[in-house]
Backbone as ProteinMPNN parsed JSONL, in Angstrom:
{"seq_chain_A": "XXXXXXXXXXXXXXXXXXXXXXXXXXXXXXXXXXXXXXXXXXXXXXXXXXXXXXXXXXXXXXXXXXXXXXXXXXXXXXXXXXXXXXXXXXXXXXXXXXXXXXXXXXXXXXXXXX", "coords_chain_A": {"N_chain_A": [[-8.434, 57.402, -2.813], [-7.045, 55.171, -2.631], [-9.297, 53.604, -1.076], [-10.82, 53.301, -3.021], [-9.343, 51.708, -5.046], [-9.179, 49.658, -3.676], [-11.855, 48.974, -2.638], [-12.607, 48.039, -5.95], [-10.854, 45.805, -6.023], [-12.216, 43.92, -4.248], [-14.457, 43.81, -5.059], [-13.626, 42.344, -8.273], [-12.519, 40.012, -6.872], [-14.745, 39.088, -6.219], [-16.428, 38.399, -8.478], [-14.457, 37.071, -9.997], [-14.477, 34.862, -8.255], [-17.051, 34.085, -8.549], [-17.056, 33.695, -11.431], [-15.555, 31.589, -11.844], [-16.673, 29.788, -10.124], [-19.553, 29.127, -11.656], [-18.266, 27.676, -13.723], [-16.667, 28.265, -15.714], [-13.609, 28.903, -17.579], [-10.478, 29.756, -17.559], [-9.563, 31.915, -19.725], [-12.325, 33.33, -19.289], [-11.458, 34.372, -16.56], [-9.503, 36.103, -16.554], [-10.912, 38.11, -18.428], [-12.425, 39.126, -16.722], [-10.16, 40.208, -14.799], [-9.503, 42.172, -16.958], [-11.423, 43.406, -17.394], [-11.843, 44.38, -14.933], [-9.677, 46.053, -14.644], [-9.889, 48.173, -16.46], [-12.049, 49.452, -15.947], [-11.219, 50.329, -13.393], [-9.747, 52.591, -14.427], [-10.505, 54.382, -15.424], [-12.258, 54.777, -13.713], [-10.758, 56.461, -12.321], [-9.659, 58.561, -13.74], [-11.818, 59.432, -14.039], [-12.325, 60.836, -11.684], [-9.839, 62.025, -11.059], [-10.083, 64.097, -12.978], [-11.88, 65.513, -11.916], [-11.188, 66.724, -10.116], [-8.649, 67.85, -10.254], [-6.493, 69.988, -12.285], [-5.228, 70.966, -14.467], [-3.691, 71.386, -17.185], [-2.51, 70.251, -20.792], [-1.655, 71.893, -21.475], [0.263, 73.131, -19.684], [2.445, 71.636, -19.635], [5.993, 71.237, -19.996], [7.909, 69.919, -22.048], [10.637, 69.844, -21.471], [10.21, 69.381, -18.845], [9.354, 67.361, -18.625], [11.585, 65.36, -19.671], [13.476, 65.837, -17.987], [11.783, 65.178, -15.727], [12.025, 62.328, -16.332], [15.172, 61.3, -16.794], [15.509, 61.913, -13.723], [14.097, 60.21, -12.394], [14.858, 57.662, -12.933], [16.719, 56.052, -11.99], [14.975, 55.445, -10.026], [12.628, 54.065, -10.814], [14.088, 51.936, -12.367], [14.694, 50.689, -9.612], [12.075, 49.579, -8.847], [11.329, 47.803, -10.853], [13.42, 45.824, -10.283], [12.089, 45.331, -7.881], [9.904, 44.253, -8.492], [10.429, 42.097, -9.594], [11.859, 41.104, -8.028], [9.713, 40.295, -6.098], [7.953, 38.215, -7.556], [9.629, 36.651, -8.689], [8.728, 33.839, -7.868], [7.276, 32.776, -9.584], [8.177, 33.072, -12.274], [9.861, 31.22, -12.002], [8.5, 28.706, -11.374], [7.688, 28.979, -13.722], [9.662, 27.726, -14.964], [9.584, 25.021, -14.343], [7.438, 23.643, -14.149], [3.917, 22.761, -15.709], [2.174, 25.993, -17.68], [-0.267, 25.964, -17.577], [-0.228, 25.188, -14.455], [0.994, 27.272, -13.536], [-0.243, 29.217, -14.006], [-2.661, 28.676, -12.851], [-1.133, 29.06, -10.08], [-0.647, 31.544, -10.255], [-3.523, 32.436, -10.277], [-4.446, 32.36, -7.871], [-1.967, 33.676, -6.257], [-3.116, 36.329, -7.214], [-5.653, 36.447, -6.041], [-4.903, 36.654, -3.908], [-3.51, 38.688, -3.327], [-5.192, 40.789, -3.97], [-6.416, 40.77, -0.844]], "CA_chain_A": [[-8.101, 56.631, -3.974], [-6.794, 53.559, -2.071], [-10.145, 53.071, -1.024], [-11.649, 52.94, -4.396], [-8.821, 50.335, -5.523], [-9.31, 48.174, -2.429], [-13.458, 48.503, -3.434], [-13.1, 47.292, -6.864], [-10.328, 44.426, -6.145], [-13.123, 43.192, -3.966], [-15.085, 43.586, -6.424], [-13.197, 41.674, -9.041], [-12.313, 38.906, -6.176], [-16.191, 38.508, -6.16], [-16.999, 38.338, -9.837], [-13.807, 35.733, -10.236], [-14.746, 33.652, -7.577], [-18.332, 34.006, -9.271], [-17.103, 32.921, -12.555], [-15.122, 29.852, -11.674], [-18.039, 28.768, -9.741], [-20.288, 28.904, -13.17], [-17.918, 26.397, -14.18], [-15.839, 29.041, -16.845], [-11.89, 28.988, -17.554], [-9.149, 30.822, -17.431], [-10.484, 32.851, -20.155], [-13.141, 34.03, -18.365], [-11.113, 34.942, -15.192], [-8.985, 36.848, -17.48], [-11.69, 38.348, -19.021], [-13.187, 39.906, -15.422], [-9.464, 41.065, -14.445], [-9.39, 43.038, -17.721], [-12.716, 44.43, -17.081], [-11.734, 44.97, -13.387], [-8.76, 46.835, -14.928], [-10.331, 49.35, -17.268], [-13.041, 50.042, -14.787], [-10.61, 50.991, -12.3], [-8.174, 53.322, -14.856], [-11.687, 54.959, -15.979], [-12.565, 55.828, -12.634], [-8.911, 57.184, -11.821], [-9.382, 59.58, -14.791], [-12.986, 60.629, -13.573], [-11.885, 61.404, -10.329], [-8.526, 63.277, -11.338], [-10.701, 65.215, -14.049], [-12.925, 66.366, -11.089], [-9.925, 67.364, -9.013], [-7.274, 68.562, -11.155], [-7.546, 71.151, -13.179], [-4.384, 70.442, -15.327], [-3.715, 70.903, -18.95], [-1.334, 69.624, -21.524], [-0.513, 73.273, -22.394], [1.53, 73.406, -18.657], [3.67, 70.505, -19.226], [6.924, 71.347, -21.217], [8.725, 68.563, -22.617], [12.193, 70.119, -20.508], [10.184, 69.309, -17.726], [8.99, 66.099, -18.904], [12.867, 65.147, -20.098], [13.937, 66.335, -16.626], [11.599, 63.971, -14.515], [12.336, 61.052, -16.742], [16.049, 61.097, -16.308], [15.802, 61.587, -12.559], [13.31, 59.123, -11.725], [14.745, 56.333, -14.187], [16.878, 55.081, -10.8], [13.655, 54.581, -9.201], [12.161, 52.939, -12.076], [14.936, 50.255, -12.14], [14.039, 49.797, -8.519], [10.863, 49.242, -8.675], [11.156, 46.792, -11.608], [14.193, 45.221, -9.482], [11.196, 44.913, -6.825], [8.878, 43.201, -8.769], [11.126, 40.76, -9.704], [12.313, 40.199, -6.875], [8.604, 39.509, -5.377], [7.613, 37.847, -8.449], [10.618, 35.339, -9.172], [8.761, 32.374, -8.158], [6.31, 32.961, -10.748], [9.262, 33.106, -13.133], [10.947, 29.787, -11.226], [7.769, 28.027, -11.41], [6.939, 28.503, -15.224], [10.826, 26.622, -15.707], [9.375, 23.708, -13.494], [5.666, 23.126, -14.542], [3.814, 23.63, -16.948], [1.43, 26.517, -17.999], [-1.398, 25.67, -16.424], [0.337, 24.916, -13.096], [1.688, 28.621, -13.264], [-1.799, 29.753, -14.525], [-3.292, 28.548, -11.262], [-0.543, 29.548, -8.788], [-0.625, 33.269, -10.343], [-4.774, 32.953, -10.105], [-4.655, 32.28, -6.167], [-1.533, 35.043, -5.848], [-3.626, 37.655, -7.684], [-6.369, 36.557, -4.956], [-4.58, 37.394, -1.546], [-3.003, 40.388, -3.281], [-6.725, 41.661, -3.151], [-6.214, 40.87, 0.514]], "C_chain_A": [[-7.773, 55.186, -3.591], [-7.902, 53.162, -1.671], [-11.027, 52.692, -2.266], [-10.702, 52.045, -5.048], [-9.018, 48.837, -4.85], [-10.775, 47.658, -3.033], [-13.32, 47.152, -5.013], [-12.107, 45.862, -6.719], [-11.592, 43.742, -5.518], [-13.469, 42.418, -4.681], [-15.099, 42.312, -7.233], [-12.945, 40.292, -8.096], [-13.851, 38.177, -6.454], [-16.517, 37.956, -7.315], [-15.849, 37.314, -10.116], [-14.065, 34.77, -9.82], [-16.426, 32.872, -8.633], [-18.237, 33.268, -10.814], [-16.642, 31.818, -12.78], [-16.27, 29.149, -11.229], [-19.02, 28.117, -10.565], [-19.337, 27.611, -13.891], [-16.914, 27.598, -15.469], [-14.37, 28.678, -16.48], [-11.528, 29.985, -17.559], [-8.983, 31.873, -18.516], [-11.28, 33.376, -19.606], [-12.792, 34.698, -17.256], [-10.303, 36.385, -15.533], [-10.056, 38.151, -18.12], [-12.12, 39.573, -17.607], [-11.926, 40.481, -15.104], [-9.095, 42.059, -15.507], [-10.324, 44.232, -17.671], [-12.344, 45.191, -16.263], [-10.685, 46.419, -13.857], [-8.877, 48.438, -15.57], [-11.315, 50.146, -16.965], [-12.31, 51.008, -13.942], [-9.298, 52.438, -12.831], [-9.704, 54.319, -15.511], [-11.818, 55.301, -14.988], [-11.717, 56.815, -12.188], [-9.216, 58.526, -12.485], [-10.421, 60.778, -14.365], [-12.672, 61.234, -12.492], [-10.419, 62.365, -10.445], [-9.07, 64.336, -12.754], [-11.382, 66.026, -13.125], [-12.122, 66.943, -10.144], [-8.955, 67.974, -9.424], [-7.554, 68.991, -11.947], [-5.829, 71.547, -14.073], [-4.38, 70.472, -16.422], [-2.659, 70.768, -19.341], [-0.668, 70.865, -21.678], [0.437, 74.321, -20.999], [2.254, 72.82, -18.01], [4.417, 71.098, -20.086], [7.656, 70.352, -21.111], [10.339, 68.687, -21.962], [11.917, 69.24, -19.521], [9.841, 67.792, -17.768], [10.224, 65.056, -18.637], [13.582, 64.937, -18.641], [13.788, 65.122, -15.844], [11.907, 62.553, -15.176], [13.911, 60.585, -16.247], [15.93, 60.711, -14.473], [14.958, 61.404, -11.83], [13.412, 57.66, -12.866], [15.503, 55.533, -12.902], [15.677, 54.218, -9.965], [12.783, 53.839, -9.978], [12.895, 51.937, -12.406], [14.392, 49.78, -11.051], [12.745, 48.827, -8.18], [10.518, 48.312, -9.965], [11.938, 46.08, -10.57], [12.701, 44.304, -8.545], [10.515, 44.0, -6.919], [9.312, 42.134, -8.767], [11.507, 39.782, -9.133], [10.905, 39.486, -5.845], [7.884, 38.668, -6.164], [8.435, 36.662, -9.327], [10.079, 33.578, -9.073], [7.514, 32.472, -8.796], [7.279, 32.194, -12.009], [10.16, 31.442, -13.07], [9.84, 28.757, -11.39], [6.95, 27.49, -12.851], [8.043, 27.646, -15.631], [10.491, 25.394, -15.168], [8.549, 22.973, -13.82], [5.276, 23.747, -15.573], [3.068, 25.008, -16.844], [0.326, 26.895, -16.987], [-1.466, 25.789, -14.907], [0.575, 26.412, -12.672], [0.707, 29.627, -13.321], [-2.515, 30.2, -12.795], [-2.604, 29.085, -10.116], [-0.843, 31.126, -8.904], [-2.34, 33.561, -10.002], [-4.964, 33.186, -8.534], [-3.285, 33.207, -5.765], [-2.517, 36.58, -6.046], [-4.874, 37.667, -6.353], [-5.867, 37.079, -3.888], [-3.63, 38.069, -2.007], [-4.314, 41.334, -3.046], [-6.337, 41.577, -1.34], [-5.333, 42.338, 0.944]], "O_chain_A": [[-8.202, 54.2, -4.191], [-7.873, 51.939, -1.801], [-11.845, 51.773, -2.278], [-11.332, 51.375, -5.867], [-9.021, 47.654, -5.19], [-11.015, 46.6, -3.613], [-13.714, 45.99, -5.11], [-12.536, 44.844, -7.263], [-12.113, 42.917, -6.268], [-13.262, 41.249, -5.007], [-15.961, 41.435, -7.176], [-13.246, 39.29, -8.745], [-14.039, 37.013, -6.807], [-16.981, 36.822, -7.196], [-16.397, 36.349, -10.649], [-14.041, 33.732, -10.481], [-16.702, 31.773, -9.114], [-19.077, 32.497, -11.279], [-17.044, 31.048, -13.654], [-16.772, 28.161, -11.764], [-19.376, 26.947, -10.422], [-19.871, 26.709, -14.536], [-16.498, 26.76, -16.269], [-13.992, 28.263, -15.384], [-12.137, 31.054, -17.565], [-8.215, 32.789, -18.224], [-10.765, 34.418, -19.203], [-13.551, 35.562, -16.818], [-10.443, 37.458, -14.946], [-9.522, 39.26, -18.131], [-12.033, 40.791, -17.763], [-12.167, 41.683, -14.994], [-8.323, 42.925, -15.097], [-10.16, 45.443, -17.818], [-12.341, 46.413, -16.411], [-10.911, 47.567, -13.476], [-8.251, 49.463, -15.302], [-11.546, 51.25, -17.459], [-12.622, 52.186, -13.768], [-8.44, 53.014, -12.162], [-9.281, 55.124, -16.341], [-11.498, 56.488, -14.93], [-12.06, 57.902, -11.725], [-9.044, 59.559, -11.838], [-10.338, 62.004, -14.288], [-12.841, 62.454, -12.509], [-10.222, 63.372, -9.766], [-8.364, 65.168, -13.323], [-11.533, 67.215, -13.406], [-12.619, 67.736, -9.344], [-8.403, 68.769, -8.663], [-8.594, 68.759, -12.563], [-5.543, 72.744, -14.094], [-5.052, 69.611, -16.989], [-1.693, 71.028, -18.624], [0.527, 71.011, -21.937], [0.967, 75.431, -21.048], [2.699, 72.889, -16.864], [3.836, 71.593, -21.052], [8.037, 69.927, -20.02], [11.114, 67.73, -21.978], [12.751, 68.426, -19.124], [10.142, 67.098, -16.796], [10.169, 64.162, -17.792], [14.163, 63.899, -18.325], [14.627, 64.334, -15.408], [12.031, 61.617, -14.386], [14.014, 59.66, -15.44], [16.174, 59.606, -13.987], [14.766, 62.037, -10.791], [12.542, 56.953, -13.375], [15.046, 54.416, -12.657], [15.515, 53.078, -9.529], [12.233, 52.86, -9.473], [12.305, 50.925, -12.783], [13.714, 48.752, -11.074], [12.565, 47.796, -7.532], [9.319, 48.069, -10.099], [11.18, 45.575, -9.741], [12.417, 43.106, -8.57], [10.299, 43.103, -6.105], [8.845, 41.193, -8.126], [11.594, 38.561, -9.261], [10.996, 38.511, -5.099], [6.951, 38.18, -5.527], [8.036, 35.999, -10.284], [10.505, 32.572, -9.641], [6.598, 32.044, -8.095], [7.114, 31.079, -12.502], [10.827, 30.834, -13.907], [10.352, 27.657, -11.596], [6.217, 26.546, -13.146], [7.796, 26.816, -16.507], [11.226, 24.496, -15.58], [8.693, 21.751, -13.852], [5.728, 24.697, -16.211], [3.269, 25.443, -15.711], [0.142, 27.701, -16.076], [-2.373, 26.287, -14.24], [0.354, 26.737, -11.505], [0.798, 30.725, -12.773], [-2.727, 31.171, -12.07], [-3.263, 29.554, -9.188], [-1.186, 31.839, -7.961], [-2.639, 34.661, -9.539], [-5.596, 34.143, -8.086], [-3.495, 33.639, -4.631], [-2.588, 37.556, -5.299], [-5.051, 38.71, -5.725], [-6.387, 37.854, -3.086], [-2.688, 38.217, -1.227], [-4.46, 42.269, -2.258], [-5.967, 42.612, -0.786], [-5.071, 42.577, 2.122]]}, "name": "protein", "num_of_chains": 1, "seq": "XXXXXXXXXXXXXXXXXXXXXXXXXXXXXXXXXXXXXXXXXXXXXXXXXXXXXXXXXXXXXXXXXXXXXXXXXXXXXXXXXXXXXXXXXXXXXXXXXXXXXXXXXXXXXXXXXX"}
């Protein structure tokens, strides 16, 4: 599975670089990481439909109830996390404008593909 996310960031690295080059905006880049996105949550599904053999009628909502409570600590964390790797995103939209924050997040989202 990590190899089929690594594939399509490629991917999507390729087809962004590809559409700035055409001369398109920030619409358009947008546009290919949405694609990239729904591509990659479509394959997820095909590939855990062909492997898992899972139905709704052997989840119970106890058990549901259950893991929510005690995985809501680790779900703070892992917002905590983002935040914390993601603050000068946040620090940089109070500084500059838009645009400025546009572009820094387009060249992070690049060498997170990395």
């Amino acid at each position: 599975m990590a190899a089929v996310t690594a594939a399509l960031n490629v991917i999507t690295l390729i087809a962004a670089v590809f559409v700035l080059r055409l001369g398109h905006g920030l619409i358009a880049l947008v546009s290919v990481s949405a694609l990239a996105g729904t591509i990659t949550v479509l394959f997820c599904i095909f590939l855990a439909r062909k492997t898992l053999t899972l139905s709704f009628s052997d989840v119970s909502a106890v058990f549901c109830k259950k893991m929510l409570t005690d995985c809501f600590p680790l779900m703070i964390l892992g917002f905590l996390g983002i935040l914390y790797f993601r603050f000068d995103i946040i620090l940089l939209s109070k500084l500059k404008t838009y645009t400025d924050v546009g572009i820094y997040n387009a060249s992070y989202k690049i060498m997170d593909s990395f």
